[in-house]
N, C-alpha and C positions, 0 to 999 in steps of 0.2 A: 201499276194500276191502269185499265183500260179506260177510255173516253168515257162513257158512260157511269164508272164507277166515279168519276172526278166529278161531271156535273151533277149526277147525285147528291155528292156534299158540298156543291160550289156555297151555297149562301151559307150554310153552319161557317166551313173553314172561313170565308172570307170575313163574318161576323166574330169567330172568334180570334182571329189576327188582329182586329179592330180595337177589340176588346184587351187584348192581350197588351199593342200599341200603348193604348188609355189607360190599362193599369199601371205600365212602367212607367208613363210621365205622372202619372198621378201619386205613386211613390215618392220620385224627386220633388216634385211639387212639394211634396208632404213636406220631406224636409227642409225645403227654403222656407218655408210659414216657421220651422224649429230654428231653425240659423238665424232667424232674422228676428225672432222676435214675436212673431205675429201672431203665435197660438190664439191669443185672446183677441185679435182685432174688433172681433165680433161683440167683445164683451161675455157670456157667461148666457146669451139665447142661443136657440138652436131650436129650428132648423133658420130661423128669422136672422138677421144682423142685425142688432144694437136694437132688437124689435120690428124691424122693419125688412121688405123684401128686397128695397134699392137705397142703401141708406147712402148719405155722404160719404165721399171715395178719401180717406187719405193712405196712406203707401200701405200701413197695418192691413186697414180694413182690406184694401185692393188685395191684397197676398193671402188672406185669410178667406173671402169670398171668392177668389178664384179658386183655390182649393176646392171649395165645396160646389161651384157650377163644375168642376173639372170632375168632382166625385157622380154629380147626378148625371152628368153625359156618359161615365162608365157604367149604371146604377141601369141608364135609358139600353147601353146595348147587352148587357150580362143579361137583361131582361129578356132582350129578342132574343136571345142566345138558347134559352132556356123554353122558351114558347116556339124556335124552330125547331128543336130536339121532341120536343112532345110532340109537336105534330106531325112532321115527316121522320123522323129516325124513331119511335118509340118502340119499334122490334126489333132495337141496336142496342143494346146493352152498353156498348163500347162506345158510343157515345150521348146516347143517351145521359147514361149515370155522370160522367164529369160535368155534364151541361148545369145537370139539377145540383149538384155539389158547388159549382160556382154560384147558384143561385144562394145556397144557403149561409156559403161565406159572406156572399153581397149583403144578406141582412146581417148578420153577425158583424160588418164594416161600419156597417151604418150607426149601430146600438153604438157600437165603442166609440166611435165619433160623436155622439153625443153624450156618453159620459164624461169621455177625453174634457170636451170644453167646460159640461157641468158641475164635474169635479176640479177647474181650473189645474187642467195637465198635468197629473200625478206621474209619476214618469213609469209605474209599474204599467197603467191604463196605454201611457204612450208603446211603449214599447211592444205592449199585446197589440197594440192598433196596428205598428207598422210587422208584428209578426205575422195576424192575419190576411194582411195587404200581399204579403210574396208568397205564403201559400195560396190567396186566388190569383195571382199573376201565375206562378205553377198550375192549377187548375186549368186557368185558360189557353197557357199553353199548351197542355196535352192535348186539350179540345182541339185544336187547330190541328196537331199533329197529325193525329189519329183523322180527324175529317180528310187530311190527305194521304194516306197511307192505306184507304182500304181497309183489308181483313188486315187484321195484326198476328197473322201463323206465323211460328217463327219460336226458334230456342231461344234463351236470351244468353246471352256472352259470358265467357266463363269470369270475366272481370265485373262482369255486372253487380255483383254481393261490393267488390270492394269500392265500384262507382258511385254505388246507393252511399254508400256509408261517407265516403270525400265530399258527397252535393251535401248530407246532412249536416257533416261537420263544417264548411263551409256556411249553412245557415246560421248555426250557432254562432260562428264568427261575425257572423252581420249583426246579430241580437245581439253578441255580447259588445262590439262596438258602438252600436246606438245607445247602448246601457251608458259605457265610454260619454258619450254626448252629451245622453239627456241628464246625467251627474256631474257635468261641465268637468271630468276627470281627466281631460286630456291635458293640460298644462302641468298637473302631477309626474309625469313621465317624460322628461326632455331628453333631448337627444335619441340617435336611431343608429344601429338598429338595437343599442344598450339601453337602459331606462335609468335614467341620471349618471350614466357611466358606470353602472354596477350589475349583473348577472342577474344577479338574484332579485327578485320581488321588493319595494320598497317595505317597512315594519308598518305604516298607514293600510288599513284594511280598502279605504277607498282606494287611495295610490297603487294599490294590486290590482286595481281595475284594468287599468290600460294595461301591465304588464302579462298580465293572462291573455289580454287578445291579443298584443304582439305573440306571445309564445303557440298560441293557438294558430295564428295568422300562418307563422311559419312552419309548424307542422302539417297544414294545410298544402301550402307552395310545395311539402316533400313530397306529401301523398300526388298531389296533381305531376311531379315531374315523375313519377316513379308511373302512374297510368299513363303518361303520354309516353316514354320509354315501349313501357309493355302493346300499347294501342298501336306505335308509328310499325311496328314490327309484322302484321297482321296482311296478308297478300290480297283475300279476295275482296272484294268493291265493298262490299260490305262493311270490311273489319278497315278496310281505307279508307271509310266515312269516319269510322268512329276516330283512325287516328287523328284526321281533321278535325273534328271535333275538339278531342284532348289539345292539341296543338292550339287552338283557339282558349279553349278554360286558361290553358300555359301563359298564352300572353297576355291575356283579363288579367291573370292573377297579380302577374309581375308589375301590368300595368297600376293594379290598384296599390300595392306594395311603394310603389314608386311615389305614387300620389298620395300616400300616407304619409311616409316619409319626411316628403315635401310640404305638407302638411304639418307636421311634429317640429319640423326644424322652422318653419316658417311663421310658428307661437297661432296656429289655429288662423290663419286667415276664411275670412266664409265662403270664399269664391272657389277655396279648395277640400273645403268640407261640403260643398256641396258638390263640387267633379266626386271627391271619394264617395260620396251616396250612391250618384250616376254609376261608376265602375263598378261598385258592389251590387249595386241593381240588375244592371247587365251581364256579370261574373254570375250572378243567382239563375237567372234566364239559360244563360250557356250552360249552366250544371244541369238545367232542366233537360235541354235536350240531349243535352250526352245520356243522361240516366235514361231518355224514351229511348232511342237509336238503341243502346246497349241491350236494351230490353226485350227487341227484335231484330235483333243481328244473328244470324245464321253461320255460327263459324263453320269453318271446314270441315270435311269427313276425316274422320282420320283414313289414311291410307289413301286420300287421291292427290293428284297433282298438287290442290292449294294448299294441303296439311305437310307438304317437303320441307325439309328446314329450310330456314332463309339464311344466306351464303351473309355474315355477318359483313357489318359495315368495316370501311378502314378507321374509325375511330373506335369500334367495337374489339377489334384486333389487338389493335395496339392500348386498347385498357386492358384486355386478356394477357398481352405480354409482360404487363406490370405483376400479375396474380393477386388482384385483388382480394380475396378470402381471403388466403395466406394474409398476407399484410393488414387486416382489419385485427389479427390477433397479437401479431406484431406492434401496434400503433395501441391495445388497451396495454402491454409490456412498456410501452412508451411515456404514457403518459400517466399511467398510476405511480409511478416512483413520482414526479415532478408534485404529487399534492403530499408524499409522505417526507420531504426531506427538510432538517432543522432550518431551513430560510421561509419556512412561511409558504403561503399559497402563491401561486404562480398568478399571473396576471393573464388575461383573456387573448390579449395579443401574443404574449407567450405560448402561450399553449397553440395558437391556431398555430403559428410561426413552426414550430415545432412537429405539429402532426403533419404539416405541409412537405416540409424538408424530408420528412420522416418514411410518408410514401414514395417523392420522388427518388430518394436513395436505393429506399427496398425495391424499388419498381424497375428503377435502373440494373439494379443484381438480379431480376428474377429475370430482365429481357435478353443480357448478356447469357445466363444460364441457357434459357432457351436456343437462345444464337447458337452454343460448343454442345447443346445435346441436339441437336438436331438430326443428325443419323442415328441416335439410339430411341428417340422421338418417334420414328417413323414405325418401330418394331413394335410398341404399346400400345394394345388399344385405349390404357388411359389418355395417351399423351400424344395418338399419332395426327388426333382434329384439331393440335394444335397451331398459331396462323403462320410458322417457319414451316415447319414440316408438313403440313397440308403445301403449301404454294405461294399462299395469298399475301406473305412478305416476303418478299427475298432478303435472304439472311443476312450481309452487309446493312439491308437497312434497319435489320432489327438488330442489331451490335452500335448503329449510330444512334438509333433512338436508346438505347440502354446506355450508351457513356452519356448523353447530352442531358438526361436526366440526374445521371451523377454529376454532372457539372455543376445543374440549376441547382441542386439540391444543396451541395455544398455551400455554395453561395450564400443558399437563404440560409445556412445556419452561419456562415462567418459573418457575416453582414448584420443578421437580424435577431442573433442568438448570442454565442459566441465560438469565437474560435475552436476551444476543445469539445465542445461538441461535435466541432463538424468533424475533427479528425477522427474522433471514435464512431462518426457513421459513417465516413469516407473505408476506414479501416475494416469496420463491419461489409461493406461491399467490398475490397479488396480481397477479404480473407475468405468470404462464400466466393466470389470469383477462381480466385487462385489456388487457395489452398482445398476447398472440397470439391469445386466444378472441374479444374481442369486436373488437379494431382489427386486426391483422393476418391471418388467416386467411381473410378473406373478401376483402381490400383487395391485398393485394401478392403476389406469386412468393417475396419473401424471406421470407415468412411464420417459417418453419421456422429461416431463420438468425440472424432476430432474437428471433423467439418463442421456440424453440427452450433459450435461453438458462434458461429457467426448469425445467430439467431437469438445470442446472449447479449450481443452488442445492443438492444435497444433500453432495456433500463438505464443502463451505464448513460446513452445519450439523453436519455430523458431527465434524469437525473443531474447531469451535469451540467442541462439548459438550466436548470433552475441556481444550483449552487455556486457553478462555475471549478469548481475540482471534483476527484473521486475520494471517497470514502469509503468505512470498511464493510457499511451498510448496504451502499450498492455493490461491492461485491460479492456480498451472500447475494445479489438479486441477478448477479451472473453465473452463479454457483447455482441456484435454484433452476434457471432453464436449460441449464449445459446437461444439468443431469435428469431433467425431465424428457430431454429432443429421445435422448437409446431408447426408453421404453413405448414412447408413444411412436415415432415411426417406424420402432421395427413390428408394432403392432402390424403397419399399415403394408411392412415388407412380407410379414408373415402370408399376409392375404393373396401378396399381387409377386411371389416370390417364381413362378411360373416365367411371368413378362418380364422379373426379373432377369433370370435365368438365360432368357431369349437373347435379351437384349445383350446379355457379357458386363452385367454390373454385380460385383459380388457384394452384394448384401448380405449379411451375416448368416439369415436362412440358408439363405442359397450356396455358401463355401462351409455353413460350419451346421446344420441343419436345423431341424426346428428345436429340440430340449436345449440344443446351448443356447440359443438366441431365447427363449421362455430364462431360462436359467438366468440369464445376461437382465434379461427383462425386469426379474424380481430380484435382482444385486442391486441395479441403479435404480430403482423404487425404494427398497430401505435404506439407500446412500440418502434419497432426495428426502424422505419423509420426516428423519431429523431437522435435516438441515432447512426446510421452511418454516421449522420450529425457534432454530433459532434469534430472529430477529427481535422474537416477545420476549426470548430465552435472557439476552442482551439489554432490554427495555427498550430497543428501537420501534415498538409497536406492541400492541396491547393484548390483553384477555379476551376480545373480540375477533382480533384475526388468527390468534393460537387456536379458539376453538376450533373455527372455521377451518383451518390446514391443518386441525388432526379429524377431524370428520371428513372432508373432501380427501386426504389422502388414506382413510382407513377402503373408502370406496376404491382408490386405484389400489392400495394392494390388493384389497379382495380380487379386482379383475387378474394383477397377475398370478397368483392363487389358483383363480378358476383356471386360467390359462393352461398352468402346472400341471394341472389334473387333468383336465380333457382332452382326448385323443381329436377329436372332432374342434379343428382349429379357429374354422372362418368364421362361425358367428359370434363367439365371445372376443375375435381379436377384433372385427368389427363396432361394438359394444366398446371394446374399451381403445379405441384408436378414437372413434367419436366422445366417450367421455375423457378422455385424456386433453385434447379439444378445451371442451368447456372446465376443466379443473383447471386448468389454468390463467384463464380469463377469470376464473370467481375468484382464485387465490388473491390476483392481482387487485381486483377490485375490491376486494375483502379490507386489504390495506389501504385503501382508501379511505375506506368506511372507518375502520380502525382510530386512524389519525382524527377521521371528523368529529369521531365521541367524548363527550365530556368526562366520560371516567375507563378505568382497568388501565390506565398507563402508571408506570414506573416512572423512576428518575430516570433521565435519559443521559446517557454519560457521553464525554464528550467526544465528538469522533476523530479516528484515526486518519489523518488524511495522508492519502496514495499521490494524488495528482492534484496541484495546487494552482491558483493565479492568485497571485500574493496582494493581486492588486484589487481583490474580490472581497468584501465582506462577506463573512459566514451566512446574517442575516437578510443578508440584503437579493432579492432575487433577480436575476442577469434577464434584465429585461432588452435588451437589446448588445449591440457590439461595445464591445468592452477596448478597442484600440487594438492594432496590430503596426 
């Protein structure tokens, strides 16, 4: 913006920063009259005190009349605000139009503030009051924005749709926490970040109050870390404001999380129910500006200098080295067996304890993998931008960060799990290490069906956290992905059998050609199709996950089927490489679903047990280390 274009809107923006000021303290203001008591200092007049325009001051009435001179000094400048837009900006549309929209909120604040007291503070009236209040603090701040920013040309950020949608969501959370308030519902919810120690919702419909805006709260904190990720990544000055920005929303958010908390454990002090107003007021603000900024950020061309990938961070690397995807399907293999096995539901610390272990293990075997293929890394284009074989680790330290992870990992399971768990995830990395990374993969066609195997080991662990030995149930649940791995990667070999080839890996395609490997493909599909039938077959699981695993598996044979038939390879191995993907993940969850329903199960007969701690009850779930 040039000289002349600033003092143009010097008085609008400096009035409406004033204004904007005025609304935020008059917000928190708002809620200390609600903390304290003081709604009614006034008594049930309005606009007068107790009928009077200077009545006797004691602490109510003080908190309640300030309020309301605090409302009429914003009342005095929303006013100017609106009367300098009409007369010098009224051929601005762009600021014109917010000026008179604050003005109509300003009445709109005013009416509810007087029903507020008239009605002796119905908390639906309160809650509209303080709704209206932060959409004209929003107002105002655009006002100021836009008065400094000039012309507003400009595309808006391709994040911007999912910006808009996190500053909204985050409102909600403020509504729905005051809701929290003016219901005095927050002492129903003890303890953080669980609500009485239990997951789930308490059966009191009020007591749901507060646990919907915790759950809210933190699905809010995802979406803000997941834009600040996406935002801090952005090169030109532009797309660097916004990551500052998000970086800012990042630590409001945590801050007010923190002061909630604090808050929750603290049985509601006021002094910290009003800081959470303050932070959430401020958190409101900050979503404001990020959502304008977003909304005139000019990303890059594609094809010039600023659109060049960004050379990933060394924390970005080394979560690349882990294979996060991979492992997100790995870890629902993990933890669906631990809600379907005869001990009962697992406990919340279990389960994190376990998904924890669970990545660092798998993470550890994908970084060492990457370590011994790194000269055949280099010859794929899937696999040559990977951070060994690109440069950007040297490979000694990507083999120490792969064992050091197995270490940690083991650990958390002997320590915080039990023993034999960790051995069959220890073993599960051992045996992708050994047996398919360094002996199989480069040596035989079966690669896949015997290596493979080591992508079976996470039921077995998940399972075993919960019950403490193996039974005959989780091993149909290693039978089920030994014989799932043939058809869905060699789907994926079928495609990429070329880089195969290159590289001196014989994948089945590639030594034995495509009709054997299709052939191959629709053998271990009607091997696997029974066999996910059987656990209902058995009564280990119900008439709801059989359906489910003969529909979900009628669709993967159809693919290998179509497979069979079509000369024209890539777009149906594609098709079923990605549904093969998600059939597995629903199967798994299926059987979650399964166990949680009240009816379609059988008697469930008693299981065979493989692998025992004698010192384990059946029912009882291994919630922690069991003695070594």
């Amino acid at each position: 913006m040039n000289p002349s274009q600033r003092d143009h809107t010097r008085l609008l923006r400096r009035l409406a920063w004033t204004g904007a000021a005025l609304a935020f303290g008059l917000i928190v203001l708002g809620g200390v009259v609600r903390i304290t008591g003081s709604g009614m200092g006034c008594g049930d007049h309005w606009p007068r005190c107790h009928g009077e325009w200077f009545p006797p001051l004691d602490l109510p009435t003080m908190i309640e009349i300030g309020h309301r001179w605090a409302a009429a000094l914003v009342s005095g400048v929303v006013l100017a605000i609106a009367a300098v837009a009409w007369i010098r900006h009224r051929s601005e549309p762009h600021l014109r139009n917010p000026a008179a929209l604050a003005l109509a909120l300003l009445v709109a604040q005013v009416l509810l503030g007087a029903v507020t007291v008239k009605l002796s503070l119905p908390p639906w009236v309160v809650i509209t009051h303080l709704a209206n209040a932060m959409v004209l603090l929003a107002v105002l701040l655009v006002t100021a924005l836009r008065a400094g920013n000039g012309s507003l040309a400009g595309s808006r950020h391709s994040a911007h749709p999912l910006i808009l949608g996190t500053a909204a969501l985050g409102y909600v959370v403020i509504l729905v926490g005051a809701n929290v308030a003016n219901l005095h519902a927050g002492l129903l919810c003890l303890g953080f970040p669980l609500c009485n120690g239990a997951l789930l919702p308490p059966a009191a419909p009020l007591a749901s109050l507060p646990w919907v805006h915790r759950m809210l709260a933190f699905i809010f904190l995802g979406l803000v870390l997941a834009l600040t990720i996406r935002l801090r990544a952005g090169r030109s000055p532009d797309e660097r404001r916004l990551g500052r920005d998000a970086a800012a929303v990042l630590a409001i958010t945590l801050t007010q999380i923190g002061v909630g908390a604090a808050m929750v454990l603290g049985l509601m002090p006021p002094g910290l129910r009003a800081a959470h107003l303050l932070v959430g007021t401020l958190l409101w603000a900050a979503l404001v500006v990020l959502a304008f900024h977003s909304a005139h950020t000019l990303a890059p061309v594609p094809g010039s200098s600023q659109a060049q990938p960004r050379t990933p961070s060394l924390l970005g690397d080394l979560v690349a080295l882990t294979k996060p995807r991979i492992i997100s399907l790995l870890l629902v293999t993990t933890v669906a067996p631990m809600f379907i096995t005869p001990a009962g539901l697992p406990s919340i610390s279990l389960v994190f304890w376990v998904i924890l272990g669970g990545y660092l293990m798998a993470g550890g075997a994908n970084a060492i993998n990457m370590w011994f293929d790194r000269d055949i890394d280099q010859k794929m284009t899937r696999t040559r931008l990977r951070p060994i074989p690109a440069g950007r680790i040297r490979p000694w330290a990507g083999l120490a960060f792969g064992m050091g992870l197995g270490v940690v990992a083991f650990a958390i399971f002997w320590y915080l799990v039990n023993p034999l768990s960790g051995w069959l995830a220890l073993g599960g990395l051992l045996f992708y290490v050994f047996v398919y990374t360094i002996w199989l993969k480069r040596t035989s066609p079966q690669n896949i069906v015997i290596g493979g195997a080591a992508g079976a080991f996470p039921p077995l662990v998940g399972w075993t956290a919960v019950t403490g030995h193996l039974d005959l149930a989780a091993i149909y649940l290693f039978a089920i992905i030994f014989y799932w791995t043939p058809p869905h990667f060699w789907a994926l070999a079928l495609i990429k059998q070329g880089e195969y080839a290159k590289a001196g890996v014989p994948m089945m395609p590639v030594v034995r050609g495509e009709q054997r490997t299709k052939f191959e493909m629709l053998a271990y599909t009607l091997i696997l199709l029974p066999l996910t039938l059987m656990p209902a077959f058995f009564g280990a699981l119900g008439v709801f996950y059989a359906v489910a695993a003969a529909l979900l598996g009628a669709r993967l044979l159809w693919y290998c089927i179509q497979l069979r038939r079509e000369q024209s390879t890539i777009p149906t191995a594609w098709r079923m490489y990605r549904y093969s993907l998600l059939y597995l993940a629903l199967l798994f969850v299926a059987m979650g679903i399964d166990r949680a329903l009240p009816f379609g199960h059988g008697v469930v007969p008693t299981p065979v047990l493989i692998l025992d701690q004698p010192e384990q009850e059946l029912a009882t779930p291994a919630g922690g280390h069991y003695g070594h």
